[in-house]
PAZAPA-4460 file (N, C-alpha, C; in steps of 0.05 Angstrom, whole numbers, plus 32768, in hexadecimal, padded with zeros to 4 digits):
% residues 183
    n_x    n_y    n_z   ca_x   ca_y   ca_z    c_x    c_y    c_z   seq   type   mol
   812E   7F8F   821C   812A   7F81   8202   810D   7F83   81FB     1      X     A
   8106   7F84   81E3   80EF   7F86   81DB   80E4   7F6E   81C9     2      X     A
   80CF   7F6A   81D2   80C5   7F4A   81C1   80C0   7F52   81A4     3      X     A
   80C3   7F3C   8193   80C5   7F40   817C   80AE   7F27   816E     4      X     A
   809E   7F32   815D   8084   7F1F   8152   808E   7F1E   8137     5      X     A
   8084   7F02   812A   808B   7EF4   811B   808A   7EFB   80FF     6      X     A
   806C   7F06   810C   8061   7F0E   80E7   8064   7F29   80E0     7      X     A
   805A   7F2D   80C9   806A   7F46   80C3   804D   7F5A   80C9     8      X     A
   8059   7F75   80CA   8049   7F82   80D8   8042   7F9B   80C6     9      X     A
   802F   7FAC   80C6   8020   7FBD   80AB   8015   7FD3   80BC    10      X     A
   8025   7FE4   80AE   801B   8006   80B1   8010   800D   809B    11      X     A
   7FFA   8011   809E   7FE3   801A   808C   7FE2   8030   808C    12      X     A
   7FD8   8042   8076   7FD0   8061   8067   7FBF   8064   8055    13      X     A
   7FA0   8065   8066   7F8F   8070   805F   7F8A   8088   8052    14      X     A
   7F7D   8083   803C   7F79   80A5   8031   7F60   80AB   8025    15      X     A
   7F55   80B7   8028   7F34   80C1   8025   7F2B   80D7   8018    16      X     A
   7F1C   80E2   800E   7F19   80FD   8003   7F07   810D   800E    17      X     A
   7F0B   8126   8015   7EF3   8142   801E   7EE2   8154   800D    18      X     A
   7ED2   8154   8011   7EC1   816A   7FF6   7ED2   8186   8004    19      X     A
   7ED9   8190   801A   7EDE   81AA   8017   7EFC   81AC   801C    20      X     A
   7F01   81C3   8009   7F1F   81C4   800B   7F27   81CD   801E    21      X     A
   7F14   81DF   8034   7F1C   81EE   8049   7F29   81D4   805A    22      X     A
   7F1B   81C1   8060   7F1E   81AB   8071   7F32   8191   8060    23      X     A
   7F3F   8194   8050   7F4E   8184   804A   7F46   816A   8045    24      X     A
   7F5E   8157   803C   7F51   8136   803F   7F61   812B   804D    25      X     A
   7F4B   8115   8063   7F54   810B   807A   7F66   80F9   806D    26      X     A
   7F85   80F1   8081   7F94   80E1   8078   7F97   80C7   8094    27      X     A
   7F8F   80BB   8096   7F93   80A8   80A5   7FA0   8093   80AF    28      X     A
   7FBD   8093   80BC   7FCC   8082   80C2   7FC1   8068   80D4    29      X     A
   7FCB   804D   80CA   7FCB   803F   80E5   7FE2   8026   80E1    30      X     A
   7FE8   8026   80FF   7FFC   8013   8102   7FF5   7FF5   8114    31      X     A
   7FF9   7FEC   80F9   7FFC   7FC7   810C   800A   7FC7   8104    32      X     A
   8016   7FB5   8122   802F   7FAD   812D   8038   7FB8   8144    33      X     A
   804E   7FCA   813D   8067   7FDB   8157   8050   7FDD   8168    34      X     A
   804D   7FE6   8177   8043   7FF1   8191   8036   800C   8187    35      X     A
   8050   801B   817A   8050   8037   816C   805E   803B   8152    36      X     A
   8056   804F   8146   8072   8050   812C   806F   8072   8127    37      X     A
   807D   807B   811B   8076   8093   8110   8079   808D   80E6    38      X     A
   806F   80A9   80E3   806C   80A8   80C2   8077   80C8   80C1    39      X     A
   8088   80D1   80AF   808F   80E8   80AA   807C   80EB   808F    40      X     A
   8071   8101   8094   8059   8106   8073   8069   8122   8075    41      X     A
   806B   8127   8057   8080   813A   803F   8074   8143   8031    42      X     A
   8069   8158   8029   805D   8169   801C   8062   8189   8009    43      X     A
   8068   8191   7FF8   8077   81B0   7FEF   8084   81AD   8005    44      X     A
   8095   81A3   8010   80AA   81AC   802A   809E   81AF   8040    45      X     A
   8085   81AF   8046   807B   81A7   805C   8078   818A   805F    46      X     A
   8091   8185   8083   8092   816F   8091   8084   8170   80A6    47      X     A
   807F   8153   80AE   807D   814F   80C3   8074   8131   80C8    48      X     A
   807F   812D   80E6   8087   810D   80EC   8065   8106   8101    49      X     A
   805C   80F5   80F5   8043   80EB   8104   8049   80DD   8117    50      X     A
   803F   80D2   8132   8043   80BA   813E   802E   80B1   8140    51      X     A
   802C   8095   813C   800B   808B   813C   8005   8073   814C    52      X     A
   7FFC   8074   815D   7FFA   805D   816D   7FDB   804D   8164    53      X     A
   7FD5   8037   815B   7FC1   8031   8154   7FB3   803A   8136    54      X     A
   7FA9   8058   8136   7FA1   8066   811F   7FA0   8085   8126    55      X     A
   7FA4   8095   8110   7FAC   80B0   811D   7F9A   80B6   80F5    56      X     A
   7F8C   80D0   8101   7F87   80DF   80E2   7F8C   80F5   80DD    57      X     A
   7F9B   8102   80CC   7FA3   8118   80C6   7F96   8123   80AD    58      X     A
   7F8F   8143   80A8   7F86   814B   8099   7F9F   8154   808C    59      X     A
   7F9F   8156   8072   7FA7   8163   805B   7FA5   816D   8041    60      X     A
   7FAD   817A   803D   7FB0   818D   8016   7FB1   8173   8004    61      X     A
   7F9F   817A   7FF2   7FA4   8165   7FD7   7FC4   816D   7FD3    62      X     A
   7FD2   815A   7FC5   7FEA   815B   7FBA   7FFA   813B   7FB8    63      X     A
   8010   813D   7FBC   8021   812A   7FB3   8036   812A   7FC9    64      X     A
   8038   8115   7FDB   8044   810E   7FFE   8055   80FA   7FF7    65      X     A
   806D   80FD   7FFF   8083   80E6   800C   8082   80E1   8024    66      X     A
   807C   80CA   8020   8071   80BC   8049   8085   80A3   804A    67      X     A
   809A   80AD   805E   80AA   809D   8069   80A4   808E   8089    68      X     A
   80A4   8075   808C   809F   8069   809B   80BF   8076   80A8    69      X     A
   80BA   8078   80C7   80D5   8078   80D7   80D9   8056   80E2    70      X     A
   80F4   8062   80ED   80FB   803E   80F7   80F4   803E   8112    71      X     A
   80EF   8023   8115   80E2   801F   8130   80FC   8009   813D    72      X     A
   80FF   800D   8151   8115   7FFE   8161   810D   7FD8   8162    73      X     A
   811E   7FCA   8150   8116   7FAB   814F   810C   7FA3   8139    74      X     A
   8102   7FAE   8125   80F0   7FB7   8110   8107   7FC5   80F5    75      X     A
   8102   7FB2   80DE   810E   7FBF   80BC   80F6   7FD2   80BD    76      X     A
   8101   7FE7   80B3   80F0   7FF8   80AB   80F2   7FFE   808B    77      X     A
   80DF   8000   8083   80C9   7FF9   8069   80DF   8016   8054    78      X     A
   80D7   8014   8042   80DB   802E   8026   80C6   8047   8033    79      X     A
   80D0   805A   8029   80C0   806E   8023   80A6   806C   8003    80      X     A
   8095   807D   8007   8081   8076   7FEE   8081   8093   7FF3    81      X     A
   8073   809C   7FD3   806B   80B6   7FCC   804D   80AC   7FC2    82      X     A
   803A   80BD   7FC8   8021   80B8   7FC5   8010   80D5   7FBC    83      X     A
   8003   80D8   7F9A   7FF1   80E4   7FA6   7FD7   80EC   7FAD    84      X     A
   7FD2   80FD   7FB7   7FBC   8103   7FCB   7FA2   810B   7FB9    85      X     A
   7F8F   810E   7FB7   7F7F   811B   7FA3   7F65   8116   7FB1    86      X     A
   7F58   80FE   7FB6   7F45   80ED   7FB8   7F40   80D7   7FC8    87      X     A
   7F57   80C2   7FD2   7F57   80A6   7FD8   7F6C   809C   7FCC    88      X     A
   7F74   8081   7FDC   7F8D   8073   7FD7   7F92   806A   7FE4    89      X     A
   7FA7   8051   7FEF   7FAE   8043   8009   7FCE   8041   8006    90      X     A
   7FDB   803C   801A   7FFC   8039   8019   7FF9   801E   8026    91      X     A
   8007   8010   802A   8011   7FFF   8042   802E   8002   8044    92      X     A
   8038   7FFE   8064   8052   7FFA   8062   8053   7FE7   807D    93      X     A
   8066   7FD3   8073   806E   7FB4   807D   8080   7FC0   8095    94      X     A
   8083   7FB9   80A8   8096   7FB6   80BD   80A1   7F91   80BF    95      X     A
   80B8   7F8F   80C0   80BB   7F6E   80C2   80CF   7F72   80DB    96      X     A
   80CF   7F61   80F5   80E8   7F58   8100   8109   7F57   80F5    97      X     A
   8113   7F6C   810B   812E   7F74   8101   813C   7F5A   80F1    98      X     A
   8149   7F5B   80DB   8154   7F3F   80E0   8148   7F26   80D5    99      X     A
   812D   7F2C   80D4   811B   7F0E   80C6   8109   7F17   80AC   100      X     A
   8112   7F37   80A3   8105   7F36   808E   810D   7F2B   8073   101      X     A
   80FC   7F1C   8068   8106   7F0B   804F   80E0   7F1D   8034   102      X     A
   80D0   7F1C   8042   80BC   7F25   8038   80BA   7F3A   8023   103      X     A
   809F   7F3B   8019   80A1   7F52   8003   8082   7F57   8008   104      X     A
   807F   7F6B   7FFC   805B   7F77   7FFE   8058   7F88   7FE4   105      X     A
   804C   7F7E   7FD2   8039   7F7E   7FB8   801F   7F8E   7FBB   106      X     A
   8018   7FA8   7FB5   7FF9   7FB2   7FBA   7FEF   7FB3   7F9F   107      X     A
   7FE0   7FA4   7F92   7FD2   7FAB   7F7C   7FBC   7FBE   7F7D   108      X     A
   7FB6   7FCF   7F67   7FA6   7FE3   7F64   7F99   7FEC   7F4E   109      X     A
   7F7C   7FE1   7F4D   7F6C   7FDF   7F35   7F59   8000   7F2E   110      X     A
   7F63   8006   7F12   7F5A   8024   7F0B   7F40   8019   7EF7   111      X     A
   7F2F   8021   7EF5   7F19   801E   7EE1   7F07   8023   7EED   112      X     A
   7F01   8003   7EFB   7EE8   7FF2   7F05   7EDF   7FFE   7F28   113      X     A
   7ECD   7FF5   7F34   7EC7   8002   7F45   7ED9   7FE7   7F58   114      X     A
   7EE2   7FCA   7F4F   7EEC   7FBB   7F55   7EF3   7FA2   7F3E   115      X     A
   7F06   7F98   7F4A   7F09   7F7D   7F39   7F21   7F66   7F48   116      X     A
   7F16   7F51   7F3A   7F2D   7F3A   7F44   7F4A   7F3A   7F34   117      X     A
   7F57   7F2C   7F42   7F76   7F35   7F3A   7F88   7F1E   7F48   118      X     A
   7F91   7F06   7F33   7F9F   7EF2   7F37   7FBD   7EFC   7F41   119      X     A
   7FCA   7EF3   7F57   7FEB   7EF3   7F57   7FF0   7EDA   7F56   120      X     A
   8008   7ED8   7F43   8012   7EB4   7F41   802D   7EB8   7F42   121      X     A
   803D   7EA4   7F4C   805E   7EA4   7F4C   806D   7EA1   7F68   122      X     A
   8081   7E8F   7F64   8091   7E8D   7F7C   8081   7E80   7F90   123      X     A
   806D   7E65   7F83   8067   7E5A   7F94   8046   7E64   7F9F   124      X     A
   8042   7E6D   7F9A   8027   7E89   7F9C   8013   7E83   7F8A   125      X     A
   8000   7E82   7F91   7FE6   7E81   7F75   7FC5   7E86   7F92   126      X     A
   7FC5   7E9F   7F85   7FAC   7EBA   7F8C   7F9A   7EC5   7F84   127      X     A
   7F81   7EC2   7F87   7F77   7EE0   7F79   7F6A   7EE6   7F95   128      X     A
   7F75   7F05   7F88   7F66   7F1E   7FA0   7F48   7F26   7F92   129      X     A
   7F45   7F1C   7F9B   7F1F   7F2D   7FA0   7F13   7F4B   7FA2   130      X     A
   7F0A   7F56   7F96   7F02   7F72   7F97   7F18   7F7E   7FA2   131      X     A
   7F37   7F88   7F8F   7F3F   7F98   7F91   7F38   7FB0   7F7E   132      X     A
   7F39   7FC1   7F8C   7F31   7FE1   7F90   7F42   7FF9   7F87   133      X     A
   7F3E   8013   7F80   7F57   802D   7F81   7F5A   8029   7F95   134      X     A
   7F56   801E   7FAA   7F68   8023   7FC5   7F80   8004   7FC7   135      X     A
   7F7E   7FFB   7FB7   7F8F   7FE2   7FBA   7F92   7FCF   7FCD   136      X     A
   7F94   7FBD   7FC6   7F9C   7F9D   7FD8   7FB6   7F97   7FDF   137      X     A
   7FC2   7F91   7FEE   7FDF   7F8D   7FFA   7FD6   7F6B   7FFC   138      X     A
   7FEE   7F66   7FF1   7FF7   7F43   8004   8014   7F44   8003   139      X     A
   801F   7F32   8011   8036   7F35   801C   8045   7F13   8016   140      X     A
   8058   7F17   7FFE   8062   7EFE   7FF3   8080   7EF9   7FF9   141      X     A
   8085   7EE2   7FF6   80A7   7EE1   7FF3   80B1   7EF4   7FD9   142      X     A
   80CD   7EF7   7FE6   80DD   7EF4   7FC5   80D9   7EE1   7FAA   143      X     A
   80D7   7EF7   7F95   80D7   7EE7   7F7A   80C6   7EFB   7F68   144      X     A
   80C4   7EE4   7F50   80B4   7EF5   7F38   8095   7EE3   7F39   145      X     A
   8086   7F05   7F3C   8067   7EF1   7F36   805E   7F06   7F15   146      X     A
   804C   7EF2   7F12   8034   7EFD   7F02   801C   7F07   7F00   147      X     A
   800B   7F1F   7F03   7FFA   7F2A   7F0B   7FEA   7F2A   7EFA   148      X     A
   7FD4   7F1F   7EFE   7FBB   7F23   7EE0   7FA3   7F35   7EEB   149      X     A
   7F97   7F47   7EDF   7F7B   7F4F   7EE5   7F6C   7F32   7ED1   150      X     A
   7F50   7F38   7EE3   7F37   7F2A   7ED6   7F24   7F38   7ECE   151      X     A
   7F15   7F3B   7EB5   7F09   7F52   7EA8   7EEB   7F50   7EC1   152      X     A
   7EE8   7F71   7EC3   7ED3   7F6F   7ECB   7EC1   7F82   7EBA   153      X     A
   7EA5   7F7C   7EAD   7EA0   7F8B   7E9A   7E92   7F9D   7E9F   154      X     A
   7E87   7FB1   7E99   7E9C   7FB9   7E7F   7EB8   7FBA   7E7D   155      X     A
   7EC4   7FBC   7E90   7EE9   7FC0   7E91   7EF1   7FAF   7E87   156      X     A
   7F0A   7FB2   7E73   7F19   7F96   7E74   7F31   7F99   7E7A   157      X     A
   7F46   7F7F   7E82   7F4F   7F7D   7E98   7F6E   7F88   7E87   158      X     A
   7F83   7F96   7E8C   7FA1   7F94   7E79   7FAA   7F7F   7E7A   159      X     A
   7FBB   7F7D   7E67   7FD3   7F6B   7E6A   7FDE   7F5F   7E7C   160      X     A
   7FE4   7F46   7E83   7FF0   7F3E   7E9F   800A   7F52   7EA6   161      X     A
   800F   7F53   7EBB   8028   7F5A   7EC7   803D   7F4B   7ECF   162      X     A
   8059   7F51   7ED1   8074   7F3E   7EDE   8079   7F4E   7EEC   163      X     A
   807C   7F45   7F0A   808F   7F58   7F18   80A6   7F4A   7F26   164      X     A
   80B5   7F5A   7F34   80CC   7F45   7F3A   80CF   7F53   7F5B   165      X     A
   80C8   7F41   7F72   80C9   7F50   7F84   80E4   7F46   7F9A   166      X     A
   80ED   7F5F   7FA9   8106   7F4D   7FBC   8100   7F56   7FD0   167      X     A
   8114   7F4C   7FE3   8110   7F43   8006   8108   7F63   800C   168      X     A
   80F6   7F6E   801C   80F1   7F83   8031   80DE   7F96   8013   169      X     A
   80E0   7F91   8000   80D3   7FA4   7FEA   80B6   7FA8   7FEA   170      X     A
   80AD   7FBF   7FEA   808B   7FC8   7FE4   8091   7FD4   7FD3   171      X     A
   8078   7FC1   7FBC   8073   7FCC   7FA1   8054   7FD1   7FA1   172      X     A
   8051   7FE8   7F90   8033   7FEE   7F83   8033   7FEB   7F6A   173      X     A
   8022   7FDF   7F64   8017   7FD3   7F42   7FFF   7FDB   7F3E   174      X     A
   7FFD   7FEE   7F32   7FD6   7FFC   7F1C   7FD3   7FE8   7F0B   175      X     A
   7FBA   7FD8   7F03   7FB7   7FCE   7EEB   7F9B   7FDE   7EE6   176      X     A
   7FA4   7FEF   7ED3   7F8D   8003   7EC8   7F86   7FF2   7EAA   177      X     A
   7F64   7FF4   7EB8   7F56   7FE7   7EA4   7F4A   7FF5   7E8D   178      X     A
   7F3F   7FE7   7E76   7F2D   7FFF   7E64   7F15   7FF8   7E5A   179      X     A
   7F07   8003   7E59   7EE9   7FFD   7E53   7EEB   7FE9   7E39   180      X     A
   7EDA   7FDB   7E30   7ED1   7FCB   7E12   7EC2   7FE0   7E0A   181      X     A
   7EC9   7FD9   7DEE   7EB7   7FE6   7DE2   7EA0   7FE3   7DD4   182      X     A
   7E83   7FF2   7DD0   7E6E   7FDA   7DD2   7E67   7FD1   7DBB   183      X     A
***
């Protein structure tokens, strides 16, 4: 039997950019939680399944990757995400206890600004994330509908609030792409 921890657990996907194309851009897995996990990364039809104990980095081709978390024995295993590659970006993917996942994981991701704050409210919830980034913020909420506001940071100003509606085991990504004032 294998022990099973309470909280929920996050496989991260780092992504970074290379000035030379010979050398690719590093892609950087890491797993909290399991012990181990693997990630299948998908590419023009080139597969292949990572195993990453801790953190593992892989080089790759700019493009556009479907990265499936595999299942880990005791452990829901998370959605697949398509991501792409160009520059930088972050994934997360939630692992929860077989059986006790009720959770959801929200990554907001701010385009403009070099950063900005970013309220989540709903279902009991009232947040702001602090210097979220293109590489995005993860928090990890119950089920339900929140509301997502940017806060202008200037020159940027902030869009429209957002609604999202999130359910049990779901990872969502939300861009709130900002736009300059004009002077």
């Amino acid at each position: 039997m294998r022990p099973q921890l309470a909280a929920p657990l996050a496989l991260t996907l780092a992504l970074s950019a290379c000035a030379s194309l010979n050398s690719g851009v590093p892609l950087t897995l890491r797993v909290e939680g399991p012990a181990q996990a693997s990630v299948r990364v998908e590419n023009s039809g080139t597969v292949r399944t990572v195993s990453v104990r801790g953190s593992e980095t892989l080089t790759v081709d700019p493009g556009t990757y479907t990265l499936t978390p595999q299942p880990v024995d005791s452990w829901d295993t998370p959605g697949a995400r398509q991501l792409g590659v160009t520059g930088g970006g972050e994934v997360t993917f939630t692992y929860q206890p077989a059986g006790q996942a009720t959770r959801a994981v929200l990554t907001v991701l701010v385009t403009g600004p070099a950063s900005a704050d970013v309220r989540v409210q709903g279902s009991g919830f009232d947040q702001t994330l602090t210097g979220v980034t293109a590489l995005g913020r993860s928090v990890t909420l119950d089920p339900g509908t929140y509301t997502v506001t940017g806060v202008d940071a200037l020159p940027w100003r902030a869009p429209a609030a957002q609604t999202v509606t999130l359910n049990a085991r779901q990872t969502l990504d939300l861009s709130l792409n900002y736009g300059q004032t004009q002077p």
